[in-house]
C-alpha positions in Angstrom: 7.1 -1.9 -16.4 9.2 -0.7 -13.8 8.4 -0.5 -10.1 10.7 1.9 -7.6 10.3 0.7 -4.2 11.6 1.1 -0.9 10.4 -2.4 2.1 8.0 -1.8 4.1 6.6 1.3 2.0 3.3 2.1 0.7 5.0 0.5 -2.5 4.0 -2.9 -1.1 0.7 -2.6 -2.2 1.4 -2.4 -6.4 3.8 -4.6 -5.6 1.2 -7.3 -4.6 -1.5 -6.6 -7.3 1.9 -6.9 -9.5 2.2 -10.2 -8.3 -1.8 -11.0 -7.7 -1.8 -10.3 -12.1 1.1 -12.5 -12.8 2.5 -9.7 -15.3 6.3 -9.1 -15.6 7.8 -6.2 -14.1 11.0 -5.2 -13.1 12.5 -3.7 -9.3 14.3 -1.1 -8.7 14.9 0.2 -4.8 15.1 3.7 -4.1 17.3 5.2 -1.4 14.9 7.9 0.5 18.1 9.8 1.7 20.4 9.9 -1.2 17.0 9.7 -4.0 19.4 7.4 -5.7 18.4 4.4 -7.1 19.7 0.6 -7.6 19.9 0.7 -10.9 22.1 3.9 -10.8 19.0 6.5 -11.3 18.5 10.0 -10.6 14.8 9.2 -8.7 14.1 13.0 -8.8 14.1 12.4 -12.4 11.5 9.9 -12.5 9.4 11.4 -9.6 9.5 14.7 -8.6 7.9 13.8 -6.2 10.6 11.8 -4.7 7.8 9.4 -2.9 7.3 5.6 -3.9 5.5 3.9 -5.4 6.2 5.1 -8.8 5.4 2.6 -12.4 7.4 3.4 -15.0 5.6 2.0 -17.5 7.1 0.5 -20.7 6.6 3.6 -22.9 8.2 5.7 -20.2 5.6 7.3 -18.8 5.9 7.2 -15.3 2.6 6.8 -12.9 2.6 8.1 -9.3 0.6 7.4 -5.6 -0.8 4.1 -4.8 -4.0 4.2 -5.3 -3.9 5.6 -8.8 -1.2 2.8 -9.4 -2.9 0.2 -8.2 -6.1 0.5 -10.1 -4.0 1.0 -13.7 -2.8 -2.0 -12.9 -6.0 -3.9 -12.4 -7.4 -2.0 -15.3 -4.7 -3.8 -17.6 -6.5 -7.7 -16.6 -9.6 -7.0 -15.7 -10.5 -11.0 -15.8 -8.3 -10.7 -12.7 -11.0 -8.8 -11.0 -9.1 -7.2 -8.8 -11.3 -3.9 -9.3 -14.7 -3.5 -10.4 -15.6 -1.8 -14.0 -14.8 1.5 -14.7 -18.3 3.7 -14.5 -19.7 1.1 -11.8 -21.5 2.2 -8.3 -18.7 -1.1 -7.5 -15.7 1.5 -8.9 -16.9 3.9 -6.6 -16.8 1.9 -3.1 -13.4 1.0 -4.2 -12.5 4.4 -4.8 -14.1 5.4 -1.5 -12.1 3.2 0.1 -8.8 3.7 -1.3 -9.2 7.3 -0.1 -10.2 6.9 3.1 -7.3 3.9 3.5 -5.4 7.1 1.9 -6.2 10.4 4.0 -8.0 9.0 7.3 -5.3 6.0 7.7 -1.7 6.5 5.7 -1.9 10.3 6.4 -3.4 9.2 10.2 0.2 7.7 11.2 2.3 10.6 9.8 2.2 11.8 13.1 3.8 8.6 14.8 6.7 8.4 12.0 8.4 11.8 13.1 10.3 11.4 16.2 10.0 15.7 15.9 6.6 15.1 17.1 5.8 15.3 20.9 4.8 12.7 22.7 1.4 14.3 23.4 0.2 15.1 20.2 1.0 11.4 19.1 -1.3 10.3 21.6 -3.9 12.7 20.0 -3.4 11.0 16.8 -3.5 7.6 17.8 -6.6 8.3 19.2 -8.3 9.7 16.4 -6.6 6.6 14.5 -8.2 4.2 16.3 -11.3 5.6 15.5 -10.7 5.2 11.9 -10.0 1.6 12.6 -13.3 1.2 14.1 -14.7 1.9 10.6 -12.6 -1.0 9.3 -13.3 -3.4 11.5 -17.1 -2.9 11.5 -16.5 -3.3 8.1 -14.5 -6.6 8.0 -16.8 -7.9 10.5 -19.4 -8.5 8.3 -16.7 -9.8 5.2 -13.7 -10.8 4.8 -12.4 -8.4 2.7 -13.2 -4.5 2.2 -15.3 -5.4 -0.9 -16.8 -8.6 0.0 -14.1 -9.8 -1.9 -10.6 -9.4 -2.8 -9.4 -6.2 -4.2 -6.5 -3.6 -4.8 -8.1 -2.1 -1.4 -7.3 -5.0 0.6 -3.6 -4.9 -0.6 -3.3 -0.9 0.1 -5.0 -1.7 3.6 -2.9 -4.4 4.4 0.1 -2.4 3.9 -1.0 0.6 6.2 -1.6 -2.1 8.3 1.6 -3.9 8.2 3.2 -0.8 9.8 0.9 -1.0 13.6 3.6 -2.6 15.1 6.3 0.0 14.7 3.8 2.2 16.7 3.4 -0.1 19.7 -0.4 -0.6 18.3 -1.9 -3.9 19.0 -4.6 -4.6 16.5 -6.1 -7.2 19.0 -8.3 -4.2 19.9 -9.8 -4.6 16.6 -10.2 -8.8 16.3 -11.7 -8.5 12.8 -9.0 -6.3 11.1 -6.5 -8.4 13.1 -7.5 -11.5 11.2 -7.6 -9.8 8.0 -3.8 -8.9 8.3 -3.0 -12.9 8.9 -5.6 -13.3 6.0 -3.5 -11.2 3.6 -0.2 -11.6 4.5 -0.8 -15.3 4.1 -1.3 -15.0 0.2 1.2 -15.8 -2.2 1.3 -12.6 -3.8 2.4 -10.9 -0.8 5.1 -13.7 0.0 6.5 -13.2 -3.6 6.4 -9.8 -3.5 8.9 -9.3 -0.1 10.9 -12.4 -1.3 11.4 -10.5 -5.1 12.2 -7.0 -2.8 14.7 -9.2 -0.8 16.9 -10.0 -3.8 17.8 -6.2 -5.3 20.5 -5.0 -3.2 19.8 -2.9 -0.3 22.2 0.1 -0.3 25.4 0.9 2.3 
């Protein structure tokens, strides 16, 4: 397998359930403005799309967005348990998480990552942000982790997460989810993972 990623993206995420599995993979970073990649690809030709992450697995087929990633690649060890069984009332809390992480969250801080954007309607965002973050941290509150325990959620929140700073938001607000991020970003998988991005060669 094959994942295309660019740091800091919402390819962190299969990135650490790659790493969480122990399966090999291989890296290859993808330049958003050129849609080149470092292994000399067209990444139009491999997604469309031209959004990480994107799997290219080993019979070429190529699999695209996070969340549908992320559980393919639990699926392949299930021993792992990093999701719950197919068919399960467990699959679907996971699945209701990963879209809520997906369209109240991810797509919550579009907003903030276009410098287009007046200052005003950021704030508006934000604000209807933070009150998606109240849902996580009544959540993670009561557990550690989004399922009670780890999961492909907790990786895909994480890296949402990871990107509060940029904005100037302090997730001290929010103590529980706060901890969470130190919780995470303290596992070896997610250590791995940015040391493994750090050694393919960023481009000019």
């Amino acid at each position: 397998m094959k994942l295309y990623f660019v740091t800091g993206a919402c390819s962190l995420s299969p990135h650490i359930v790659l790493q969480e599995l122990g399966v090999p993979y291989e890296l290859a970073r993808v330049d958003f403005k050129t849609k080149r990649t470092s292994d000399g690809q067209d990444f139009l030709a491999v997604n469309p799309k031209g959004a990480v992450a994107a799997l290219q697995l080993d019979d070429g087929e190529v699999v695209t967005e996070g969340p549908a990633i992320i559980q393919y690649l639990a699926d392949l060890k299930p021993e792992a348990k990093l999701a719950p069984a197919n068919g399960t009332l467990a699959r679907v809390r996971l699945q209701e998480w990963l879209n809520f992480i997906s369209s109240e969250l991810h797509a919550g801080v579009g907003p903030l990552f276009n410098p287009a954007v007046p200052e005003a309607a950021k704030e508006i965002a934000k604000a209807k942000l933070f009150k998606k973050l109240d849902v996580v941290e009544k959540t993670l509150a009561k557990q550690d982790y989004l399922l009670g325990e780890f999961s492909v959620a907790d990786a895909f929140l994480f890296t949402i997460l990871s990107w509060m700073p940029h904005f100037s938001i302090d997730l001290a607000g929010w103590p529980s989810t706060a901890a969470f991020v130190e919780r995470i970003g303290a596992r070896p998988s997610v250590a791995a993972a940015r040391a493994a991005e750090d050694k393919i060669p960023k481009f000019e």
